[in-house]
C-alpha positions as CSV (number, residue, x, y, z in Angstrom):
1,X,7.3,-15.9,17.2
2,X,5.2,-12.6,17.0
3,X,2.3,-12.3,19.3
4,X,-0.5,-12.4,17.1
5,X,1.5,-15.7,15.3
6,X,0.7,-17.1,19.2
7,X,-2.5,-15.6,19.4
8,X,-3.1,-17.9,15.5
9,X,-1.9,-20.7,17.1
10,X,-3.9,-20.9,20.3
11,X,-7.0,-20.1,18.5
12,X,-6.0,-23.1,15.9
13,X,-5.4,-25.7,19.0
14,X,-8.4,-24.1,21.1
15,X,-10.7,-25.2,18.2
16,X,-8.8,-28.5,17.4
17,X,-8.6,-29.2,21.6
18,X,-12.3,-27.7,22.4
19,X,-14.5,-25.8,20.2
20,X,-14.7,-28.2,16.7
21,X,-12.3,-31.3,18.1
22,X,-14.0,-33.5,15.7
23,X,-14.7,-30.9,12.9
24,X,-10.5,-30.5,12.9
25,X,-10.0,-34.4,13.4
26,X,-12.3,-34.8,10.4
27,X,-10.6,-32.2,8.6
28,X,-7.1,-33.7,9.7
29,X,-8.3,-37.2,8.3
30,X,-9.4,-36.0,5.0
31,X,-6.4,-33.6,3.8
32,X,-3.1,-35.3,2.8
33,X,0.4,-33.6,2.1
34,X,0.5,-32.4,-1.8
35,X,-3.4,-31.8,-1.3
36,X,-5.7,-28.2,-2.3
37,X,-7.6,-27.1,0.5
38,X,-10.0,-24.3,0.4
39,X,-11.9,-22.5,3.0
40,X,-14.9,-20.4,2.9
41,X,-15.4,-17.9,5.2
42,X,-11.7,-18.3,6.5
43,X,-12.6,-15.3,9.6
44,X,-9.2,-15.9,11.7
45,X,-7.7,-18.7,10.3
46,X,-8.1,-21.6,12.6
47,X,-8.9,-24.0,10.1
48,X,-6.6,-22.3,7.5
49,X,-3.9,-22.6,9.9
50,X,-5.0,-26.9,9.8
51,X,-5.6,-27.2,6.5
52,X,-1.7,-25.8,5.9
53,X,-0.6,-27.8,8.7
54,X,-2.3,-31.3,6.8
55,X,-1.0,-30.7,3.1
56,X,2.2,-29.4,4.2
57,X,4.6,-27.5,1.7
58,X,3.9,-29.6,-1.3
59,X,0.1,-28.6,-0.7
60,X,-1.7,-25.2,-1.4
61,X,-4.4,-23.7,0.9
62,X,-6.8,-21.0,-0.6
63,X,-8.7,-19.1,2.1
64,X,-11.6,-16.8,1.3
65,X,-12.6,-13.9,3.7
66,X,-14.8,-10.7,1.8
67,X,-14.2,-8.8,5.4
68,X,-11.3,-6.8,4.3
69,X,-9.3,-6.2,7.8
70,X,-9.2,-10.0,8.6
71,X,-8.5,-11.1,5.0
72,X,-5.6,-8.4,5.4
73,X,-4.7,-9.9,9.0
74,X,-4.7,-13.6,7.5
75,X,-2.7,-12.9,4.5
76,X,-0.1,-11.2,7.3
77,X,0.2,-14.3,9.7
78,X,0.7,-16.7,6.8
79,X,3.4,-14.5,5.5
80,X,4.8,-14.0,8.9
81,X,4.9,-17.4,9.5
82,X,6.8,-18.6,6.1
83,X,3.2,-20.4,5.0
84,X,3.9,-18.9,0.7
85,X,1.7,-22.0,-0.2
86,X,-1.2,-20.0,1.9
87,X,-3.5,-17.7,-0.8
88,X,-5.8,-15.5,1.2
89,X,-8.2,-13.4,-0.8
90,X,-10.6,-11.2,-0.1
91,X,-13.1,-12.1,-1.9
92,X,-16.7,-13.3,-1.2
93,X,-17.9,-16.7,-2.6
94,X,-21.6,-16.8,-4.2
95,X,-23.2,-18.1,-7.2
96,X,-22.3,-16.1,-9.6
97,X,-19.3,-13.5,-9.9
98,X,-20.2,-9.5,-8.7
99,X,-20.9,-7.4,-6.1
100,X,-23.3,-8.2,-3.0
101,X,-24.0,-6.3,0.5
102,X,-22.1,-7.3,3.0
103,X,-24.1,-7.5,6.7
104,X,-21.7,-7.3,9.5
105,X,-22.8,-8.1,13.0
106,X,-21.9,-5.8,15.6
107,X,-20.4,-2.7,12.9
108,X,-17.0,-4.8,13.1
109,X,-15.2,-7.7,12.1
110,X,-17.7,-10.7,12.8
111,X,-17.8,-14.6,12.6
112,X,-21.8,-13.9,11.9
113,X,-21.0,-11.5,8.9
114,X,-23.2,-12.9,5.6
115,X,-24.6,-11.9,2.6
116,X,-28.2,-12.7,3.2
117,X,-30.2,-9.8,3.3
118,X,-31.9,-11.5,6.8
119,X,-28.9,-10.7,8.5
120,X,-28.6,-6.7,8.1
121,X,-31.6,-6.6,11.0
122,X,-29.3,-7.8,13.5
123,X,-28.1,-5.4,16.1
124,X,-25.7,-2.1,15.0
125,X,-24.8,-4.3,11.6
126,X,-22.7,-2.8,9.3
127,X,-23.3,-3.1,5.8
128,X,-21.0,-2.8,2.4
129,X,-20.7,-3.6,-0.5
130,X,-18.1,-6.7,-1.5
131,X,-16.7,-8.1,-4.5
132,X,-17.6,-12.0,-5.3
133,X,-17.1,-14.6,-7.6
134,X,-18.0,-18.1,-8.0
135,X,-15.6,-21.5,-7.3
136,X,-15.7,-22.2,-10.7
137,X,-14.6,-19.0,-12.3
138,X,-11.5,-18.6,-9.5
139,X,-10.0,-21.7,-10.1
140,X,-10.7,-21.9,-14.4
141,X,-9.6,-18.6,-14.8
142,X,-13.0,-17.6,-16.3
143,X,-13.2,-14.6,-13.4
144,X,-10.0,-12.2,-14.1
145,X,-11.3,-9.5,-11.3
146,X,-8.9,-11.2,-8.6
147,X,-4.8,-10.9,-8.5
148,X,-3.9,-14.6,-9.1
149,X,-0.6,-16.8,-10.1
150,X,-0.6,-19.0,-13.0
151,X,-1.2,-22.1,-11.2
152,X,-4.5,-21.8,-9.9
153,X,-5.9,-23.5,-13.1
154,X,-3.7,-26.4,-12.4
155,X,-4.4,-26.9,-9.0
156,X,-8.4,-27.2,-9.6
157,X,-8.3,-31.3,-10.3
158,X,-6.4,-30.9,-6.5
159,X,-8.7,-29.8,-4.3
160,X,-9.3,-32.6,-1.8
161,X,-11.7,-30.7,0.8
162,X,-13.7,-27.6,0.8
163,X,-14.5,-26.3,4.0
164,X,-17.3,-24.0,3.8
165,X,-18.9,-20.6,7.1
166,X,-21.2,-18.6,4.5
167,X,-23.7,-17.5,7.3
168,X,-26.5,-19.1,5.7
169,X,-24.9,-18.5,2.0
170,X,-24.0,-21.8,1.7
171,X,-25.7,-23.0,-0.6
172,X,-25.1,-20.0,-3.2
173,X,-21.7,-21.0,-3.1
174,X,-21.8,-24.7,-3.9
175,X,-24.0,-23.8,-6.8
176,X,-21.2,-21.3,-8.1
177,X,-18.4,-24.4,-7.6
178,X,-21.3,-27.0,-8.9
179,X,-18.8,-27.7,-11.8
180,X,-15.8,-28.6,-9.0
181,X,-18.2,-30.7,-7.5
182,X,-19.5,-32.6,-9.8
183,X,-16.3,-33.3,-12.0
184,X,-13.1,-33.1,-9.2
185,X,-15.7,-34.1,-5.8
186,X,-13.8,-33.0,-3.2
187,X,-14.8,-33.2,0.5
188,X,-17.0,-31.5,2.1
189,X,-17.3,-29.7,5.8
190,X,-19.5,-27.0,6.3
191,X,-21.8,-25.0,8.7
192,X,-25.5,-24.9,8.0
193,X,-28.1,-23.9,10.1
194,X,-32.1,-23.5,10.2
195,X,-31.9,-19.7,11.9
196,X,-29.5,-18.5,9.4
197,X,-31.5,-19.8,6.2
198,X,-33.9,-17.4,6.2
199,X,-37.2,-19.0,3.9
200,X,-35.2,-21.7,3.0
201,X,-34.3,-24.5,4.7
202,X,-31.3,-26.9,5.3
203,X,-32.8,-29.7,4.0
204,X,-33.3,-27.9,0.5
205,X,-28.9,-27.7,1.1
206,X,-29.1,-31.4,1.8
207,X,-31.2,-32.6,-1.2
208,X,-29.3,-30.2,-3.4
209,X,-25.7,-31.9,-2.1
210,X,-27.3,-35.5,-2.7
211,X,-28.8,-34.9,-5.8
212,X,-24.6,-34.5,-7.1
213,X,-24.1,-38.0,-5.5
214,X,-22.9,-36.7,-1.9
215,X,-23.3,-38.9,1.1
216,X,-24.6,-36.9,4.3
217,X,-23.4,-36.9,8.2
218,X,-23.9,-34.0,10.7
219,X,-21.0,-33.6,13.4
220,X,-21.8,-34.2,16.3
221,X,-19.9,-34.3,19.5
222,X,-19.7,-37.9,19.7
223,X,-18.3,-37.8,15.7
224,X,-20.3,-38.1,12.3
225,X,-23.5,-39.7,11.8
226,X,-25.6,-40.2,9.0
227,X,-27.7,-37.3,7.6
228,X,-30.9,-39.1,7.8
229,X,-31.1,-39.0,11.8
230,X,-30.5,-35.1,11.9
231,X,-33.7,-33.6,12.6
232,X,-33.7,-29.8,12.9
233,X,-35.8,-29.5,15.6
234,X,-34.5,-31.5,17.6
235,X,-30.7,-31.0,16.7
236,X,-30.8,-27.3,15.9
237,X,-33.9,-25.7,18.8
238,X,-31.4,-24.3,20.7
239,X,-28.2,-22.6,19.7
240,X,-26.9,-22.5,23.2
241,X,-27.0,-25.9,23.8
242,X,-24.6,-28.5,24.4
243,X,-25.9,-31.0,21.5
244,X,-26.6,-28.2,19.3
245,X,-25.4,-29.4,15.8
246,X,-24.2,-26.6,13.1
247,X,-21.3,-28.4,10.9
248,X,-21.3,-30.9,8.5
249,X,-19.5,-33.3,6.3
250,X,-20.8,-34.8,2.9
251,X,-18.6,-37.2,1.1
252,X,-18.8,-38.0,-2.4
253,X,-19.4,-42.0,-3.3
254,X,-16.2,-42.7,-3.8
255,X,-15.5,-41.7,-0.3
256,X,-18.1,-43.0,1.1
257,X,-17.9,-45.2,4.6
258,X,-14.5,-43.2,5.7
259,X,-16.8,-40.5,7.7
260,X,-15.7,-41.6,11.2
């Protein structure tokens, strides 16, 4: 095993062991072998490296990343490590297919990098531009601006769980997959956060999610709990904080009750 294949699989069981142990378990209990995962804002890969480990080789992971020296670094330690069912593009998710500025944190490769035009004030960010497209054109074929196999129209009635890091653009992306949500419902685990929504809130993602038929918990350390005791400021005031709460899971009906 190559070094940065161990350097993927610490990070993977350093967030499954410490930093998200219930966002992984959650993850863990919702994917299946022969399953379509897809993750939004894949950064490093620690929950791409889950999701393959869940649906195994009869499954089929999509990751999105728009920042192009990680997507490029992904794509390498799935092919290094024999993952072919792994599809990383680099892409950005919104809602609807095009070109948007890219604000990097830091003038490198950042967790915090986002399309919302708040975050290009933060400190020595980088910005760029980045091609998008929606959910629902990527997997119906509609958008042809992405390199993609035959199959990805097939596996769109798949797609189990939908894990979901936009920096605030969360909510642009479920309306660009509003068609995958409404007609295949898959799961959903995603971060969303007051600070990063700019003049928007996250209840307006909540409504918006419940308004499809989705059933709400936030994560929090001691494991899900229903949407309807989250209360940004008391859950969300500090971002250094040990009960600070920034992921969540929402469950379509069907689903509904298998949270914990």
């Amino acid at each position: 095993m190559t070094f940065d294949r161990l350097k993927w699989t610490y990070r993977a069981w350093r967030y499954r062991q410490r930093l998200e142990r219930q966002e992984i378990r959650l993850l863990l209990r919702h994917l299946a072998a022969g399953d379509v995962a897809v993750d939004v804002g894949a950064h490093k890969g620690a929950y791409t490296y889950w999701m393959r480990r869940a649906v195994g080789a009869s499954g089929k992971v999509y990751a999105f990343e728009p920042q192009p020296s990680l997507a490029a670094g992904l794509r390498a330690l799935a092919a290094g490590s024999g993952f072919d069912n792994v599809v990383v593009e680099n892409l950005g998710l919104s809602s609807a297919a095009g070109t948007l500025t890219l604000n990097v944190p830091g003038g490198g490769p950042s967790p915090g990098a986002s399309f919302e035009p708040s975050r290009s004030a933060l400190p020595a960010a980088q910005s760029y531009p980045v091609p998008v497209t929606t959910l629902d054109a990527y997997f119906r074929g509609a958008d042809r601006s992405a390199d993609r196999s035959a199959d990805q129209h097939m596996d769109w009635g798949r797609i189990r769980l939908l894990k979901c890091d936009a920096e605030g653009h969360e909510l642009e992306v479920f309306r660009g997959g509003e068609g995958l949500l409404t007609e295949v419902r898959p799961c959903l685990l995603f971060e969303c956060e007051q600070r990063h929504r700019g003049s928007g809130s996250v209840d307006e993602v909540f409504r918006w999610l419940q308004n499809l038929g989705y059933q709400g918990y936030f994560v929090a350390k001691s494991g899900p709990r229903d949407i309807a005791e989250f209360d940004p400021r008391l859950h969300q005031a500090d971002h250094e904080a040990s009960g600070y709460v920034n992921n969540f899971l929402f469950l379509p009906a069907a689903r509904r009750g298998q949270a914990a």
